[in-house]
C-alpha positions in Angstrom: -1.8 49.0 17.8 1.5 47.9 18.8 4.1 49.9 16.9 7.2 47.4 17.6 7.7 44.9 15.2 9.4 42.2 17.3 7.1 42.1 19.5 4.3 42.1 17.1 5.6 39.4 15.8 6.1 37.8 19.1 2.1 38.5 19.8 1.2 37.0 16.3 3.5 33.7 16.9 1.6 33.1 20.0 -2.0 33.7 18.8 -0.6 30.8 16.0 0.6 28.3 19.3 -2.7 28.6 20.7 -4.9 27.4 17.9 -6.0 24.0 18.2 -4.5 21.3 15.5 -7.3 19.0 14.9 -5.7 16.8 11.8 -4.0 13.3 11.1 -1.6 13.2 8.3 -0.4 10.1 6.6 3.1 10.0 5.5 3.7 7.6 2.6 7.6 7.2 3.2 8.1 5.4 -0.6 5.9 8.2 -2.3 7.9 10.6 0.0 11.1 9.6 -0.9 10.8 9.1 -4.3 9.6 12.7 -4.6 12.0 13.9 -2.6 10.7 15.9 -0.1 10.6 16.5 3.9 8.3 15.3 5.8 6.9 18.7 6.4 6.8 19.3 2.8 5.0 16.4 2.3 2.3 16.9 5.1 1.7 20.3 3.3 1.4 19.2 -0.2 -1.2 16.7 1.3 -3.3 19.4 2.9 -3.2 21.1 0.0 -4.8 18.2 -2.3 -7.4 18.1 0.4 -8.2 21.4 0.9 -8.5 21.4 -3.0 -10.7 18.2 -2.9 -13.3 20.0 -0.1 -13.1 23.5 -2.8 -12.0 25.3 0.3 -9.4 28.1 0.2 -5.8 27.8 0.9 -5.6 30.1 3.9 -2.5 30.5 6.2 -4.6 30.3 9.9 -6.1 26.9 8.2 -3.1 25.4 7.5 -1.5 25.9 11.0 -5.2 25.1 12.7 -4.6 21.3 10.1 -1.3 20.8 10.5 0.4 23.7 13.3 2.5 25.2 10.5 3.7 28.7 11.1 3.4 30.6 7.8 7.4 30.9 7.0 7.6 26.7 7.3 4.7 26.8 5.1 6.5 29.5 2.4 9.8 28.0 2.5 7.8 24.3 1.9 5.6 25.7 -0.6 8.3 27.2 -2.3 10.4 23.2 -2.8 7.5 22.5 -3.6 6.4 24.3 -6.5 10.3 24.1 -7.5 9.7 20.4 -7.5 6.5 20.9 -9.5 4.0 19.4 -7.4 2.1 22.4 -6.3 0.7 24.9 -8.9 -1.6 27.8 -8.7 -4.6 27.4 -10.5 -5.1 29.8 -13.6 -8.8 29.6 -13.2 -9.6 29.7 -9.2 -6.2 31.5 -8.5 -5.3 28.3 -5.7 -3.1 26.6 -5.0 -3.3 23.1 -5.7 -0.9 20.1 -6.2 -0.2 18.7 -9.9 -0.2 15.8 -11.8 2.9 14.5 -10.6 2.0 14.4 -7.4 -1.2 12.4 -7.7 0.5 10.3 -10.3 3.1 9.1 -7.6 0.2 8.2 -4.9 -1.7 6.9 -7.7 1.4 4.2 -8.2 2.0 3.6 -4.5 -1.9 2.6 -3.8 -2.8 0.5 -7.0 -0.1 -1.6 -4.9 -1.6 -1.1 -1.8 -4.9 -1.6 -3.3 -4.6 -4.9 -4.7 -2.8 -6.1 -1.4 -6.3 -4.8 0.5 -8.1 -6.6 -2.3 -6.6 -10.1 -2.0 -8.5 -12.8 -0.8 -8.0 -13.9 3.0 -9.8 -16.9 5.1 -11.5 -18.0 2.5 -12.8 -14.3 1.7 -13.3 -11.9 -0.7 -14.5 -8.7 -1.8 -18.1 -8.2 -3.5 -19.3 -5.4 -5.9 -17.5 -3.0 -8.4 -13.6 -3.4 -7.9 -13.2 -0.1 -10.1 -15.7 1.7 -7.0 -14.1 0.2 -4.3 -10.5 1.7 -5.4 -11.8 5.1 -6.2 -12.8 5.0 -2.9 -9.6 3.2 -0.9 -7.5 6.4 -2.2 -9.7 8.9 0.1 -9.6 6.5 2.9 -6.0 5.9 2.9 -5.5 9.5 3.2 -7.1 9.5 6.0 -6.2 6.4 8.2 -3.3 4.7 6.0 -2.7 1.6 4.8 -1.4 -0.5 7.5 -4.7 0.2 9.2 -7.3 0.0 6.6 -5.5 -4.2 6.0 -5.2 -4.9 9.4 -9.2 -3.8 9.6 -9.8 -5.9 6.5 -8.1 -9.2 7.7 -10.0 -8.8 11.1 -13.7 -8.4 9.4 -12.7 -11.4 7.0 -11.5 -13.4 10.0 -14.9 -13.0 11.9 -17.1 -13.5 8.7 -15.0 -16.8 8.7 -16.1 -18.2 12.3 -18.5 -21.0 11.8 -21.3 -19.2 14.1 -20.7 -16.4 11.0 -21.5 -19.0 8.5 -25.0 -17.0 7.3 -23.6 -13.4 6.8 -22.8 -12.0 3.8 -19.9 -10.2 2.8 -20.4 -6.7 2.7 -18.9 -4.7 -0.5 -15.4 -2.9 -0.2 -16.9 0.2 -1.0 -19.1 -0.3 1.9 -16.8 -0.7 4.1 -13.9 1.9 2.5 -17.1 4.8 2.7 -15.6 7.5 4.7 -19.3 8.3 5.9 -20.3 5.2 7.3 -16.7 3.9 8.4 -17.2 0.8 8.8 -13.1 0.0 8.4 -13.6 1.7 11.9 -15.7 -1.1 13.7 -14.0 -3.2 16.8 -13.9 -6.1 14.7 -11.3 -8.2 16.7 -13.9 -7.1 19.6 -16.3 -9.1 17.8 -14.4 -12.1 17.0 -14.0 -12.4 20.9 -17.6 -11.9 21.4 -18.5 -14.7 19.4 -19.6 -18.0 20.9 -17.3 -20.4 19.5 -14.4 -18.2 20.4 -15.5 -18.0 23.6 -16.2 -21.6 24.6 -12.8 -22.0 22.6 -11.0 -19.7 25.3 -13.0 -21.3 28.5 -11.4 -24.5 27.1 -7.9 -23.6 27.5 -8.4 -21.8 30.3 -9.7 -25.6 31.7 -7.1 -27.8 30.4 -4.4 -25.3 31.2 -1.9 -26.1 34.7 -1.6 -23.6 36.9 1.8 -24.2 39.0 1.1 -24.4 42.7 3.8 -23.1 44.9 4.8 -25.2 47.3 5.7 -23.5 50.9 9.0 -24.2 53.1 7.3 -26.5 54.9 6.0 -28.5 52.2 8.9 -28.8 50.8 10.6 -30.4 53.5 8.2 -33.1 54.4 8.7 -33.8 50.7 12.6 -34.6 51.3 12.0 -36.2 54.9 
């Protein structure tokens, strides 16, 4: 047992440094700011609502092996935090967990994401329960974001839309929000390139465009003689 403090210390900081982070966070700036919080702060509270959503406990080595943060970050944040009320500890489980205001602010910031992911595009739309496909766009934007999950969307409609596409069906949102079967995920602007059309499209241009031929010294002068 080592009996000097410091250097314990020193040995625990550097058993923290060499654990592997193996989590994404996704920093809503506007829900941030209008809370606010740090960024660090935020990416805690965050961790916390998921650890709370997989019932798993709200350990010190989990959070730095989510999110690398050393357990006085993590006391000082949780302690704003809880100031802030947006982190509680649950009479029942004896948890920590985040509060109502906390979900309430996300829950603002994606019904207007939501609906922007929900509009129709190319002609396209969205299939199925709407009600579903929301409950299920607020665990995948906590895991990709926003930006990403429309960009994916616009791509999938815009390949649906090729007239080689014309006899596929649209697939439900919640299908393609699952966070199981991520299909969001899929190279669809891969696929758009893969189609025919597109390609015989691209050989086309490649045909009709002029490549510039540079002419050498030589050339040039029997060209002014």
């Amino acid at each position: 047992m080592v009996k000097n403090k410091k250097f314990q210390k020193f040995i625990d900081n550097a058993l923290y440094k060499s654990c592997p982070v193996h989590s994404t966070s996704y920093i809503q700036h506007k829900v941030r700011v209008a809370l606010g919080i740090t960024n660090d702060e935020y990416v805690l509270a965050l961790l916390i609502q998921k650890l709370e959503e997989q019932d798993k406990d709200y350990t010190y080595d989990r959070i730095y092996n989510h999110i690398g943060m050393d357990e006085e970050t993590v006391n000082q944040c949780a302690g704003n935090l809880a100031m802030k009320k947006l982190i509680r500890t649950d009479q029942d489980t004896k948890r920590i967990v985040v509060t109502a205001v906390w979900l309430d602010a996300h829950r603002s910031q994606n019904d207007e994401n939501f609906e922007k992911f929900y509009e129709q595009a190319y002609g396209k739309t969205w299939p199925g329960s709407k009600p579903l496909a929301r409950e299920t766009y607020d665990i995948t934007v906590a895991k990709v974001g926003h930006e990403y999950l429309l960009e994916q969307k616009l791509a999938y409609f815009k390949f649906l839309s090729l007239p080689d596409n014309a006899f596929r069906g649209t697939m439900q949102a919640v299908e393609f929000l699952s966070p199981k079967a991520e299909r969001y995920a899929e190279d669809w602007k891969g696929y758009i390139e893969s189609v025919p059309s597109v390609i015989k499209e691209k050989i086309k241009e490649k045909e009709n465009t002029i490549t510039p031929v540079r002419l050498t010294q030589e050339q040039k002068d029997k060209m002014y003689q």
